[in-house]
N, C-alpha and C positions, 0 to 999 in steps of 0.2 A: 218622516222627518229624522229619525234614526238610523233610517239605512246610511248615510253619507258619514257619519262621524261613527257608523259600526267600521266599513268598509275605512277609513285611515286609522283607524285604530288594529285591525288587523293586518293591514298592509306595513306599517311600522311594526310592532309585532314579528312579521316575515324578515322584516330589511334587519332585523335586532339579532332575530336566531340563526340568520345567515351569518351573518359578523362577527358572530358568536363562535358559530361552526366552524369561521375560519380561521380564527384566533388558537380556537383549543387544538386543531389540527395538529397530530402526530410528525413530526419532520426529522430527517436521518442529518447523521454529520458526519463528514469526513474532513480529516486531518491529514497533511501533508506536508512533512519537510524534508526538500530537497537540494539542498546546498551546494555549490561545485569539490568533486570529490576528485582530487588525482592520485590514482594509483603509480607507484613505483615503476619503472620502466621494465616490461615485461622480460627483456633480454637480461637485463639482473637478478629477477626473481620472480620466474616464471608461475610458483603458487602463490601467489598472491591476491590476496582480496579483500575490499574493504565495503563497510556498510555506507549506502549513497544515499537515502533515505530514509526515513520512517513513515510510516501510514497506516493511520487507524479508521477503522470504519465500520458502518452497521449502526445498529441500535438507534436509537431516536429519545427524542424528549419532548414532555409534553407538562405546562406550567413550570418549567425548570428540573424539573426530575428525569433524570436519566431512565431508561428501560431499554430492555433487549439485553443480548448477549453483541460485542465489540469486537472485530478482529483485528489482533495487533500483525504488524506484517513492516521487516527489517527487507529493505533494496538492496542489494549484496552485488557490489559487480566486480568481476573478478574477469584475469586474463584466463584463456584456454588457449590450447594451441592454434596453429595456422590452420585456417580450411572447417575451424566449427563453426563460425558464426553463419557461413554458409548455406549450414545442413539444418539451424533450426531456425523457428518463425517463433514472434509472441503470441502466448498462450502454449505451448510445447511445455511438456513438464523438463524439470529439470533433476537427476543426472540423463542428458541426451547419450539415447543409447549407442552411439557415433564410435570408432574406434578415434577418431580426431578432435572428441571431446572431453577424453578420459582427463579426469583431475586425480592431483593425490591427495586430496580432501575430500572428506565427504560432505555436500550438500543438498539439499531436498527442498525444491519450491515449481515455481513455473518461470518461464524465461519470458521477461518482461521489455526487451530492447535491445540495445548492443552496437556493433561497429567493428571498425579490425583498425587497429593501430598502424600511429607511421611504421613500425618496425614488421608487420604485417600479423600479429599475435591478433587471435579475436577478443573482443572485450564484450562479455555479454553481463545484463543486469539480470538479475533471478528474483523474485518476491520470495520470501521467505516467513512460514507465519509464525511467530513467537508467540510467547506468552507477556501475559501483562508484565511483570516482574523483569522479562530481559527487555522485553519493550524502552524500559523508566532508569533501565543504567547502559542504555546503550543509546551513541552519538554519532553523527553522519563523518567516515574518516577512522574511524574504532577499526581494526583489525578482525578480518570474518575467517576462521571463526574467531571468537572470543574468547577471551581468559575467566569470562564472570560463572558463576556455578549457575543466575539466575538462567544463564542460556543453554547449560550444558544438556 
């Protein structure tokens, strides 16, 4: 006579610490702002670059507390000459070792998408990974690189 009110008693019990399990469960976040960003028309000013997004990711949180380590990562798209956007693909690290890639800036990420303008310039996006600090004073349309110390 016991077995039956053992047996829902443990079956509720099961249904409790599943619900439980899925509740407390670890979950990542990522953050993305990507705004329309118009760069200056590359035939006027061929180095030019400006940040098209921001994106942060990694790390997770579990009952509200943050954990892990976070990677901050500034969208940077900038004109290159005619004939690069050609020669690299997303995921290709970026500076592309290309003679039709050459910038007179330096930048350092991965090449994240792109296009070639009406004027035929390529427009490629680069991720670039900051730190927290350039991450928090920089804005989509901000001038790449930056004037701030936090990104220098």
């Amino acid at each position: 006579m016991n077995r039956p009110s053992n047996t829902g008693f443990i079956l509720i019990f099961v249904v409790a610490l599943a619900a439980a399990a899925l509740a407390l469960r670890p979950t990542t976040t990522e953050t993305e702002v990507l705004p329309p960003v118009t760069l200056p028309d590359p035939g006027e000013d061929p180095t030019n670059a400006a940040v098209a997004g921001l994106r942060q990711s990694g790390g997770f949180s579990l009952l509200g507390l943050a954990f892990g380590d976070v990677t901050h990562t500034a969208v940077v798209q900038l004109s290159a000459p005619t004939g690069c956007y050609e020669l690299v693909t997303t995921g290709d690290p970026w500076p592309a070792p290309f003679k039709q890639c050459d910038m007179p800036f330096a930048i350092e990420g991965t090449v994240s998408g792109g296009g070639i303008a009406v004027t035929g310039e390529s427009i490629i996006a680069v991720d670039v990974t900051v730190t927290e600090a350039c991450y928090i004073t920089i804005a989509p349309g901000d001038p790449w690189p930056t004037a701030t110390d936090a990104c220098a």
